[in-house]
TIZA-501474 format. One record per atom (N, C-alpha, C): x negated, y negated, z negated; residue number from 1; residue in three letters. Coordinates in Angstrom, 1 decimal. Layout:
<nodes>
+--------+--------+--------+-----+--------+
!      X !      Y !      Z ! num ! residu !
+--------+--------+--------+-----+--------+
!      X !      Y !      Z ! NUM !    ALA !
...
+--------+--------+--------+-----+--------+
</nodes>
This chain:
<nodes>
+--------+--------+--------+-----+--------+
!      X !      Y !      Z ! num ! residu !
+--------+--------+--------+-----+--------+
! -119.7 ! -111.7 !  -58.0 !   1 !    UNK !
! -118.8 ! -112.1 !  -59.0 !   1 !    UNK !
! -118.9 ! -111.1 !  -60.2 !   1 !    UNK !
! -119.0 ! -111.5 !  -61.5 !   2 !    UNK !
! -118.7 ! -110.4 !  -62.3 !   2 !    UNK !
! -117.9 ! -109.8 !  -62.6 !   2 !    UNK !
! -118.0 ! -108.9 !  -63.0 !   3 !    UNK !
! -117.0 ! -108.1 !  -63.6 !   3 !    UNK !
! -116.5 ! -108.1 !  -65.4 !   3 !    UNK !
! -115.0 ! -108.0 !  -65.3 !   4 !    UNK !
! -114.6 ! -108.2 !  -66.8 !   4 !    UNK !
! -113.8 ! -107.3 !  -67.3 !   4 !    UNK !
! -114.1 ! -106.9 !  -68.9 !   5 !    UNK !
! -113.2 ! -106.0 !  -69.0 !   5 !    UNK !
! -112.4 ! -106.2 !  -70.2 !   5 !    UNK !
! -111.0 ! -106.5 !  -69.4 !   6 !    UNK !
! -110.2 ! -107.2 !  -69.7 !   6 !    UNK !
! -109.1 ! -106.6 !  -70.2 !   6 !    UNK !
! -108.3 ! -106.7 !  -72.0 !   7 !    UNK !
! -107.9 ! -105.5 !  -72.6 !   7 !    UNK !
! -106.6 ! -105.5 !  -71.8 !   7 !    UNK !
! -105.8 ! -104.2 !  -72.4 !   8 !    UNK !
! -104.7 ! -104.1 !  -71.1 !   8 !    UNK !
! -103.5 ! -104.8 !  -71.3 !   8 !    UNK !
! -103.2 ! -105.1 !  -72.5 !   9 !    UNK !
! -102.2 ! -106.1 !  -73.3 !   9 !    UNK !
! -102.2 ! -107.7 !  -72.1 !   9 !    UNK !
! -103.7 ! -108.0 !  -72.1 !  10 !    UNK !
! -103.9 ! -109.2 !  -71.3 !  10 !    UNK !
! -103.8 ! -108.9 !  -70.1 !  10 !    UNK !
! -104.1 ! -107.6 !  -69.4 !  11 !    UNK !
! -103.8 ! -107.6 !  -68.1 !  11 !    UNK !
! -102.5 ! -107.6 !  -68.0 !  11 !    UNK !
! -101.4 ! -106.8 !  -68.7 !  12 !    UNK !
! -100.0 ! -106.9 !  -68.8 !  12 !    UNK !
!  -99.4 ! -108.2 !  -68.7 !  12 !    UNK !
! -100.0 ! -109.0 !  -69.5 !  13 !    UNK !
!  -99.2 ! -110.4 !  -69.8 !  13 !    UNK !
!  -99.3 ! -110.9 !  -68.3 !  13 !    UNK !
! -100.9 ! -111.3 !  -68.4 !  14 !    UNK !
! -100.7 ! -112.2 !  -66.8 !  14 !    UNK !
! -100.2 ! -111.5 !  -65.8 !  14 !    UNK !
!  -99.8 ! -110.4 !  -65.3 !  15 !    UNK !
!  -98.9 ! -109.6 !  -64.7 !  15 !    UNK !
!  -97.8 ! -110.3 !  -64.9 !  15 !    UNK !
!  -96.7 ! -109.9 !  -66.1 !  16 !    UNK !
!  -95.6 ! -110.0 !  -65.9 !  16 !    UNK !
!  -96.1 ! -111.8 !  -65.6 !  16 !    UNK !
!  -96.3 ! -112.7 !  -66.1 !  17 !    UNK !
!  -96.5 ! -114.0 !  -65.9 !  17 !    UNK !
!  -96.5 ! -114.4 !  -64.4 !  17 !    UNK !
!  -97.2 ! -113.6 !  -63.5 !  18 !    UNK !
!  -97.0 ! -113.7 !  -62.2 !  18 !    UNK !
!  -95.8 ! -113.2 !  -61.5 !  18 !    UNK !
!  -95.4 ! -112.1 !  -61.9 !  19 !    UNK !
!  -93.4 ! -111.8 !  -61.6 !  19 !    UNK !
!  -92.9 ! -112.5 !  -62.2 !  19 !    UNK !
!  -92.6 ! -112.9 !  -63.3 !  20 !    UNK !
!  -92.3 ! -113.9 !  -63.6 !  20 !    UNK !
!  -91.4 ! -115.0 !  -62.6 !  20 !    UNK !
!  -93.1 ! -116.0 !  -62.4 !  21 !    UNK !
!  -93.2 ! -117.1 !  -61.9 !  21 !    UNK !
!  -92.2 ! -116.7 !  -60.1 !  21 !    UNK !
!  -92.7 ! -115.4 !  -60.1 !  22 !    UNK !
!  -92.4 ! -115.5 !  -58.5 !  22 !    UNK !
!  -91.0 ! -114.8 !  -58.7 !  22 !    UNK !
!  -90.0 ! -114.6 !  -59.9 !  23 !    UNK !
!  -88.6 ! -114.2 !  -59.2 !  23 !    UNK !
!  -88.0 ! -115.7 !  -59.9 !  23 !    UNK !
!  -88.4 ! -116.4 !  -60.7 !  24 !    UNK !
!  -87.7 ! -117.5 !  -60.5 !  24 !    UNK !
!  -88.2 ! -118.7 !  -59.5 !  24 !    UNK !
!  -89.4 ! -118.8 !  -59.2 !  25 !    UNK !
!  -89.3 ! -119.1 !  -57.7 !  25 !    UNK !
!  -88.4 ! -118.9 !  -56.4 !  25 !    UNK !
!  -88.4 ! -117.5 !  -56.4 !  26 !    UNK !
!  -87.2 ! -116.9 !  -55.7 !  26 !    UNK !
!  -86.0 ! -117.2 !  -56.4 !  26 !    UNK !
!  -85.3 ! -117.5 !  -57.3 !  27 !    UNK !
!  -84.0 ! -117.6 !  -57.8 !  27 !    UNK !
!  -83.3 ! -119.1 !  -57.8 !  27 !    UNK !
!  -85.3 ! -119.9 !  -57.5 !  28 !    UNK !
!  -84.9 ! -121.4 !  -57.3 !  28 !    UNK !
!  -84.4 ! -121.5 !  -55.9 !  28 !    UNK !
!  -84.9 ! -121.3 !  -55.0 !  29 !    UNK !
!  -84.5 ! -121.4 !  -53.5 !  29 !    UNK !
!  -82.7 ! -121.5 !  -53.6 !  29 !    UNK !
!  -82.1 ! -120.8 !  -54.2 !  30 !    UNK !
!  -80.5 ! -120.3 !  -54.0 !  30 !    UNK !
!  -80.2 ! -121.5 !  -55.3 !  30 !    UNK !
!  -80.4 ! -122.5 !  -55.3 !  31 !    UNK !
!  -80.2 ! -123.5 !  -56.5 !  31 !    UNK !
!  -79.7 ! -124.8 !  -55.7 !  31 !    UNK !
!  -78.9 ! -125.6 !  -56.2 !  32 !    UNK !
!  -78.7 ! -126.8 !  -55.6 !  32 !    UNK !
!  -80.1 ! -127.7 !  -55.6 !  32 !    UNK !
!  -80.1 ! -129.0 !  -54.9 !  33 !    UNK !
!  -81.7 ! -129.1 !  -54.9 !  33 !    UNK !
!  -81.5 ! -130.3 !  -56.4 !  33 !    UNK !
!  -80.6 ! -130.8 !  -57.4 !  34 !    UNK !
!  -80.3 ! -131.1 !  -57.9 !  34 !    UNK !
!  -79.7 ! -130.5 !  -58.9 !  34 !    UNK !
!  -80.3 ! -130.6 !  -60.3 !  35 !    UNK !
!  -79.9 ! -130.1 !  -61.3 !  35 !    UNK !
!  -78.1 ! -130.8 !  -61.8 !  35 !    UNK !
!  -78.5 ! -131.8 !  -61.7 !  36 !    UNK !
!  -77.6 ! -132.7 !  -61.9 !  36 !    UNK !
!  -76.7 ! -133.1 !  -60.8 !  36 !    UNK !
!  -75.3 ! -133.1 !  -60.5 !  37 !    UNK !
!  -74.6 ! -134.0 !  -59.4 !  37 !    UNK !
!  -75.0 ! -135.1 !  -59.2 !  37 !    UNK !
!  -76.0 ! -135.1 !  -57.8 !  38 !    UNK !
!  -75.8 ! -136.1 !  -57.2 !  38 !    UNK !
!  -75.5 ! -136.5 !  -55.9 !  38 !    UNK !
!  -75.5 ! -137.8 !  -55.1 !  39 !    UNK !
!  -74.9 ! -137.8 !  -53.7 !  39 !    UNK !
!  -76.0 ! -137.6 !  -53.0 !  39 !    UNK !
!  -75.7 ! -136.9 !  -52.1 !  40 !    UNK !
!  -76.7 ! -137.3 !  -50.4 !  40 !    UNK !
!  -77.1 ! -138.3 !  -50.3 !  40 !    UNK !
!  -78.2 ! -138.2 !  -49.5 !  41 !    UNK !
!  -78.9 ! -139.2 !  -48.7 !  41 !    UNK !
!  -78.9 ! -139.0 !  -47.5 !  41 !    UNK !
!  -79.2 ! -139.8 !  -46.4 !  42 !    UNK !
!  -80.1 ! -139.8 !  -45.4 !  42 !    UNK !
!  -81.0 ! -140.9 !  -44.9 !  42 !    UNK !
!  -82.4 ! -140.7 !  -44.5 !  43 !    UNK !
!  -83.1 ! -142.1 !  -44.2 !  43 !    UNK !
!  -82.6 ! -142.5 !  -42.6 !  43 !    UNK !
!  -83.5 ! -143.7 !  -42.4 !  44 !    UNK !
!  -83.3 ! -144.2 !  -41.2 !  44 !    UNK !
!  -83.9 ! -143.8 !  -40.9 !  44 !    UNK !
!  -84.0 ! -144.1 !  -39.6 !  45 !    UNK !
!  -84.6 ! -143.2 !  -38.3 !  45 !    UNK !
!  -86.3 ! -144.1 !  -38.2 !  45 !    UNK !
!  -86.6 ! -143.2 !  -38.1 !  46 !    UNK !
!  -88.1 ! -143.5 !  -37.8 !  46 !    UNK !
!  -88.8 ! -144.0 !  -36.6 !  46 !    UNK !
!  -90.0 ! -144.4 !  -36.5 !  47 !    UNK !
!  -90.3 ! -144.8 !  -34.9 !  47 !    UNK !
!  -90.5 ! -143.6 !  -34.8 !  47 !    UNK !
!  -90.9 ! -143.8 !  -33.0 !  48 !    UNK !
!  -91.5 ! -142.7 !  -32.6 !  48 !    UNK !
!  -90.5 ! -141.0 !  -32.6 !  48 !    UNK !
!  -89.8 ! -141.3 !  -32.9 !  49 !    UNK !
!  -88.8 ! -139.7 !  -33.4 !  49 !    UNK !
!  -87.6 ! -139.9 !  -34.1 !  49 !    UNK !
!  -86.7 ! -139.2 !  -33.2 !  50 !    UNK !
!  -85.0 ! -139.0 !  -34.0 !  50 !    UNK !
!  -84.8 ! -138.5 !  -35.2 !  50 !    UNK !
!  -86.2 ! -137.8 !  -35.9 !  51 !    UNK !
!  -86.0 ! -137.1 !  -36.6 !  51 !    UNK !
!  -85.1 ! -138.2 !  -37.8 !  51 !    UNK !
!  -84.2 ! -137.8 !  -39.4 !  52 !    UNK !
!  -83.8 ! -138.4 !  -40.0 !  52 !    UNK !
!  -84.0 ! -137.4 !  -41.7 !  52 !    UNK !
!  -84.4 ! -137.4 !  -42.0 !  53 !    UNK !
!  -84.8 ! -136.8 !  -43.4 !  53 !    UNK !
!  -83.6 ! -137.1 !  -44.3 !  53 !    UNK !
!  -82.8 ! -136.3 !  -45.0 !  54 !    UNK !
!  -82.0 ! -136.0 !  -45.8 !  54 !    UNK !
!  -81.6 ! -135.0 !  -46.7 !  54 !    UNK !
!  -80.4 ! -135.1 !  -47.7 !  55 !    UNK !
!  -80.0 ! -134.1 !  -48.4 !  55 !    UNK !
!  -78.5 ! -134.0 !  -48.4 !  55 !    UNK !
!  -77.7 ! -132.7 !  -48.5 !  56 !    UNK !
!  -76.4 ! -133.5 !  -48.6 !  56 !    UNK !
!  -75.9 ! -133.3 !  -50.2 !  56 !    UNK !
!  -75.0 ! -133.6 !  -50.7 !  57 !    UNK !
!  -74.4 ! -134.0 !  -51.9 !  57 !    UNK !
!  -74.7 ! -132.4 !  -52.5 !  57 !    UNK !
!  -75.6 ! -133.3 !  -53.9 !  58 !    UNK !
!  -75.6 ! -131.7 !  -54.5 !  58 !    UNK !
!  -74.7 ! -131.6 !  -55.9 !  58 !    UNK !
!  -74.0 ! -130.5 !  -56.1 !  59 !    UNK !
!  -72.9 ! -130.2 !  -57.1 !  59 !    UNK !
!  -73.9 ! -130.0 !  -58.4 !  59 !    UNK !
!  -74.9 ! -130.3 !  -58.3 !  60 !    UNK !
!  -75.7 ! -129.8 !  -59.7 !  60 !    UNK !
!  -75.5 ! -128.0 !  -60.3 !  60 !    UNK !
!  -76.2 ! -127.6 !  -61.0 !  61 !    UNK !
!  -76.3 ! -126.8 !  -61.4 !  61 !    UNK !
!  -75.4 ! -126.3 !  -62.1 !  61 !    UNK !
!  -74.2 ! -125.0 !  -62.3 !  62 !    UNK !
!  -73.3 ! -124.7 !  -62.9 !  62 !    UNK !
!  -74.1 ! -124.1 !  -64.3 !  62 !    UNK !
!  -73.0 ! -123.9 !  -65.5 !  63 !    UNK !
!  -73.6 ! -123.5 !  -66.5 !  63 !    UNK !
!  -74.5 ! -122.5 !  -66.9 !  63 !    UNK !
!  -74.0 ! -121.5 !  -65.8 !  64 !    UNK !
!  -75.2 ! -120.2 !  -65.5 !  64 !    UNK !
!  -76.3 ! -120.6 !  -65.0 !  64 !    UNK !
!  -76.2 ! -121.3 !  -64.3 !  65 !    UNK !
!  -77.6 ! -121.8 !  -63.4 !  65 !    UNK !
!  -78.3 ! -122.2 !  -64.3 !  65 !    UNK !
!  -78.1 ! -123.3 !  -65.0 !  66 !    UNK !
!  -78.9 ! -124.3 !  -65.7 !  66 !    UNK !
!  -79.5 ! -123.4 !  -67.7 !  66 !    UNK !
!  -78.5 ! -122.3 !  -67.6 !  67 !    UNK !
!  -79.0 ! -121.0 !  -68.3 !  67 !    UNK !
!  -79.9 ! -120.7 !  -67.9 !  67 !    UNK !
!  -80.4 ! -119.5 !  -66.6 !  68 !    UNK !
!  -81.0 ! -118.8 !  -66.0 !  68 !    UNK !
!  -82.0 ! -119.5 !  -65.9 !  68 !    UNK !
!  -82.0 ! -120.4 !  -65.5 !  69 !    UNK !
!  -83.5 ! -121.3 !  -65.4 !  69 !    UNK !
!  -84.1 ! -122.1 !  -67.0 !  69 !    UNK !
!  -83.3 ! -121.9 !  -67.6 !  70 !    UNK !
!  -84.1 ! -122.2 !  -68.9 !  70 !    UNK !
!  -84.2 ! -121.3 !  -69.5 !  70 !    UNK !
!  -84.1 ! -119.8 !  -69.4 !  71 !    UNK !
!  -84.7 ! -118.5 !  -69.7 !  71 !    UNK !
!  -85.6 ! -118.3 !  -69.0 !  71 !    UNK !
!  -86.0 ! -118.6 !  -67.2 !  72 !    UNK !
!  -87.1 ! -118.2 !  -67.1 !  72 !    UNK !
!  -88.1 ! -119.6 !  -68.1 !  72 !    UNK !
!  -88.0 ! -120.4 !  -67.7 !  73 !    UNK !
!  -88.7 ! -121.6 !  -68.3 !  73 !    UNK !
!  -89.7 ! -120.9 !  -69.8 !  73 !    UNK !
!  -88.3 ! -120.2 !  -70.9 !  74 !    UNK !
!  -88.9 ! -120.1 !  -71.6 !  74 !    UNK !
!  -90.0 ! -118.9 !  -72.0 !  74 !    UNK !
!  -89.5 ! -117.9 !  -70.9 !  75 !    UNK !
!  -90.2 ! -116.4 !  -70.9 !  75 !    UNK !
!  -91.7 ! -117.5 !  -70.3 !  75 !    UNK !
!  -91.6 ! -118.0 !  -68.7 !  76 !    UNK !
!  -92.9 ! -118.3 !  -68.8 !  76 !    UNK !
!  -94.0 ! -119.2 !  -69.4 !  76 !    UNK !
!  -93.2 ! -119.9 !  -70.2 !  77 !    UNK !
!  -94.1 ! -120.8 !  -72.0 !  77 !    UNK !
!  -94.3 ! -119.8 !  -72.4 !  77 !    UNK !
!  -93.6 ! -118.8 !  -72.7 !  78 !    UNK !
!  -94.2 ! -117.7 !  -73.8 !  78 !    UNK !
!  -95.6 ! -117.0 !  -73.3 !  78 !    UNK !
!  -95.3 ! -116.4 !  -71.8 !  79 !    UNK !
!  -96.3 ! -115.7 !  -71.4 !  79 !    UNK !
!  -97.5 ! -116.4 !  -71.1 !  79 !    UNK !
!  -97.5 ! -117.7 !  -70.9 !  80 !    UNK !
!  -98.2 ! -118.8 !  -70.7 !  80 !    UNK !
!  -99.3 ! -119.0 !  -71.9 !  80 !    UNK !
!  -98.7 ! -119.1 !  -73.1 !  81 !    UNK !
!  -99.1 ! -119.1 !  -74.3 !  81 !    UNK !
! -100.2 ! -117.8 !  -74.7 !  81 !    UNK !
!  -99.5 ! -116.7 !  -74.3 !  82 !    UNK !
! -100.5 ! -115.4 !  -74.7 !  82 !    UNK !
! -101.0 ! -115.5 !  -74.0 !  82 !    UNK !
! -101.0 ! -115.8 !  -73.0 !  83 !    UNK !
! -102.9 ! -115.6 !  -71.6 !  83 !    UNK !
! -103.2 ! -116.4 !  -72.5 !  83 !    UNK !
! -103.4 ! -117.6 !  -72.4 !  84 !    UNK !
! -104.0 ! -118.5 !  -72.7 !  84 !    UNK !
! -104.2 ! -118.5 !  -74.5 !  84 !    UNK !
! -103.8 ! -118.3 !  -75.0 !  85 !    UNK !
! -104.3 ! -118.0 !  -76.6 !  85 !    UNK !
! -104.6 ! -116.4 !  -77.3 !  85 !    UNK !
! -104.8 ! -115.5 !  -76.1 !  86 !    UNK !
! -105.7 ! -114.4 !  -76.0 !  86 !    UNK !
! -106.7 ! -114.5 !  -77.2 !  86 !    UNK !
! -106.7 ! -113.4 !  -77.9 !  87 !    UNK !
! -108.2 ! -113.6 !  -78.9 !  87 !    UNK !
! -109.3 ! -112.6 !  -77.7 !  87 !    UNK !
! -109.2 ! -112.0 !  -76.7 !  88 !    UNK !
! -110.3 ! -112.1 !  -76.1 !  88 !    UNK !
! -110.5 ! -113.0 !  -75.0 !  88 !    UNK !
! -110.5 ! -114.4 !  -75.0 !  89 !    UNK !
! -111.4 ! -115.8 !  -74.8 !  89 !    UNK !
! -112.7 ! -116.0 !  -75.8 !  89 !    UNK !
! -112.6 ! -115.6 !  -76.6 !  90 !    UNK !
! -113.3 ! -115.9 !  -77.5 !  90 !    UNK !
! -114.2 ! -114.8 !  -77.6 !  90 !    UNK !
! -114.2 ! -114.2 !  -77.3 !  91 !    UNK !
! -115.6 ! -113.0 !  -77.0 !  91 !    UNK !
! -116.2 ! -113.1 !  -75.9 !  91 !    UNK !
! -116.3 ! -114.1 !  -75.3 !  92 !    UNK !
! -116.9 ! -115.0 !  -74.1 !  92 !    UNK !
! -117.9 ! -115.1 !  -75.0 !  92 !    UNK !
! -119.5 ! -115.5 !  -74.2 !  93 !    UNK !
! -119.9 ! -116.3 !  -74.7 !  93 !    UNK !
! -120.5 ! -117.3 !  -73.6 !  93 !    UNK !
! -119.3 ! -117.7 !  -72.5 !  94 !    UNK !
! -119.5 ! -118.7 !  -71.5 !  94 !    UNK !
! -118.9 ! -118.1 !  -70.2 !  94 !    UNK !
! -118.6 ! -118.8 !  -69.1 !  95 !    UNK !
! -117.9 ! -118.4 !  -68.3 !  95 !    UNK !
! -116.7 ! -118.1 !  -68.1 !  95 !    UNK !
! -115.9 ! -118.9 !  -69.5 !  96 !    UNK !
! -114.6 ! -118.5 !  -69.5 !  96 !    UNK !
! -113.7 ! -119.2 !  -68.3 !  96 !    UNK !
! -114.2 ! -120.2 !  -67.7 !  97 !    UNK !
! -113.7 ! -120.4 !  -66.4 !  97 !    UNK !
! -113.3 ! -119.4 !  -65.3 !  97 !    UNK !
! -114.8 ! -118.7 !  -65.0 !  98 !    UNK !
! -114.3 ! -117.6 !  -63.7 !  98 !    UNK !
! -113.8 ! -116.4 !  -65.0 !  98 !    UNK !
! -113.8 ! -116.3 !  -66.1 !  99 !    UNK !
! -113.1 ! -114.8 !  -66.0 !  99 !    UNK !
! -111.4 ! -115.2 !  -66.0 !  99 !    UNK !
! -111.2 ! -116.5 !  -66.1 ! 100 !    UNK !
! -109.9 ! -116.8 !  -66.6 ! 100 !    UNK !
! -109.5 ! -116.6 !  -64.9 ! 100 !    UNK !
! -110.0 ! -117.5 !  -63.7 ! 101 !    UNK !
! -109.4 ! -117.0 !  -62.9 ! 101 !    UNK !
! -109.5 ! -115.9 !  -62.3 ! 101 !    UNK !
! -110.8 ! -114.6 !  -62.4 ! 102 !    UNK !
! -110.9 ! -113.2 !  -61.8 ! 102 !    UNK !
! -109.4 ! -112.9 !  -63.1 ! 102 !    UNK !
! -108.9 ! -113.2 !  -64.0 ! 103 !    UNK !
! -107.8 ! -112.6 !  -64.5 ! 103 !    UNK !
! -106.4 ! -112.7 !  -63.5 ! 103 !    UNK !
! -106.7 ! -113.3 !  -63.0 ! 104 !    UNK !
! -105.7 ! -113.7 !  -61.9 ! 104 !    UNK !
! -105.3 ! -113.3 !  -60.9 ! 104 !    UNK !
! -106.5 ! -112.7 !  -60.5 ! 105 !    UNK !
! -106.4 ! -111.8 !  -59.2 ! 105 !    UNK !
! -106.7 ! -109.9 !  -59.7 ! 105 !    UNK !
! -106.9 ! -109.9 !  -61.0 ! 106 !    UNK !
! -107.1 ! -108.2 !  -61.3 ! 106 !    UNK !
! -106.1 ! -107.3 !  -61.0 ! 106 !    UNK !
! -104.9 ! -108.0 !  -60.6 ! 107 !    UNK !
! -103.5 ! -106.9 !  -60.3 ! 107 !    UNK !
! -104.1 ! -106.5 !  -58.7 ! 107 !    UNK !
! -104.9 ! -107.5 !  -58.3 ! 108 !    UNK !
! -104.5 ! -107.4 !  -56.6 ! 108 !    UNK !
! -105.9 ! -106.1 !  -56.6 ! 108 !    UNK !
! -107.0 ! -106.5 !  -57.6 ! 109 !    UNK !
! -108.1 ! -105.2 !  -57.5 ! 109 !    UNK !
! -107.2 ! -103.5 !  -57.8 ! 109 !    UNK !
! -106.2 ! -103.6 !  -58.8 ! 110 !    UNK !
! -105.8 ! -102.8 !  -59.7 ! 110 !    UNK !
! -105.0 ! -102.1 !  -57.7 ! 110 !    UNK !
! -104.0 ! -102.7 !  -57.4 ! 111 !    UNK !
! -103.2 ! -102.4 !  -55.8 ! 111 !    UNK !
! -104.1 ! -101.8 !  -55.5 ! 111 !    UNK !
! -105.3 ! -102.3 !  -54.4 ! 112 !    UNK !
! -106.1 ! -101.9 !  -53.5 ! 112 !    UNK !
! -106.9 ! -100.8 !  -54.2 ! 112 !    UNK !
! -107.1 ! -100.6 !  -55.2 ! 113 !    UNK !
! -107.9 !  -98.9 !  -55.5 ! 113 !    UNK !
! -106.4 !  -97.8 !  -55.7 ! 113 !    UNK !
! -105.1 !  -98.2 !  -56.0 ! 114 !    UNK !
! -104.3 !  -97.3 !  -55.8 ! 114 !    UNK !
! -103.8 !  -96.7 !  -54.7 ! 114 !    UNK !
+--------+--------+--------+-----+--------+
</nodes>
């Protein structure tokens, strides 16, 4: 695989873009599963198994909630935007595929030599 050398502004961004992604992932779990109030469900029962797949009544998201997730939303458009509209893409001259994803994994090279 080659090697890229990738300025540190852009290693920054995709960094934070990856914490990011992964504390509002984490902040979604503690979320109703429903933005909006809606009622439960449950299916009927299936052959073969008692199991019953459901949800119970979700209160939708309170006004903090539905804040907090539209600030991460917008932090990760933003960070989204600067990986991806980088002026070094353009000093490629091909292969922008694997360096875009070895960009992806350079925090985990950056870890393992620390």
């Amino acid at each position: 695989m080659p090697t890229y050398d990738f300025p540190q502004d852009l290693r920054d961004a995709q960094l934070a873009l990856h914490q990011t992604r992964a504390a509002y992932e984490q902040y979604a779990t503690t979320l109703p599963w429903s933005a909006e109030p809606l009622p439960g469900w449950e299916s009927e029962k299936q052959p073969h198994t008692d199991f019953r797949s459901g949800k119970a009544d979700s209160p939708g998201y309170t006004k903090e909630q539905a804040a907090k997730v539209a600030g991460f939303q917008e932090k990760l458009r933003q960070l989204s935007v600067l990986v991806a509209t980088h002026p070094y893409w353009t000093t490629l001259e091909g292969g922008v595929v694997d360096a875009r994803m070895a960009l992806k994994h350079v925090h985990e090279a950056a870890d393992e030599a620390a």
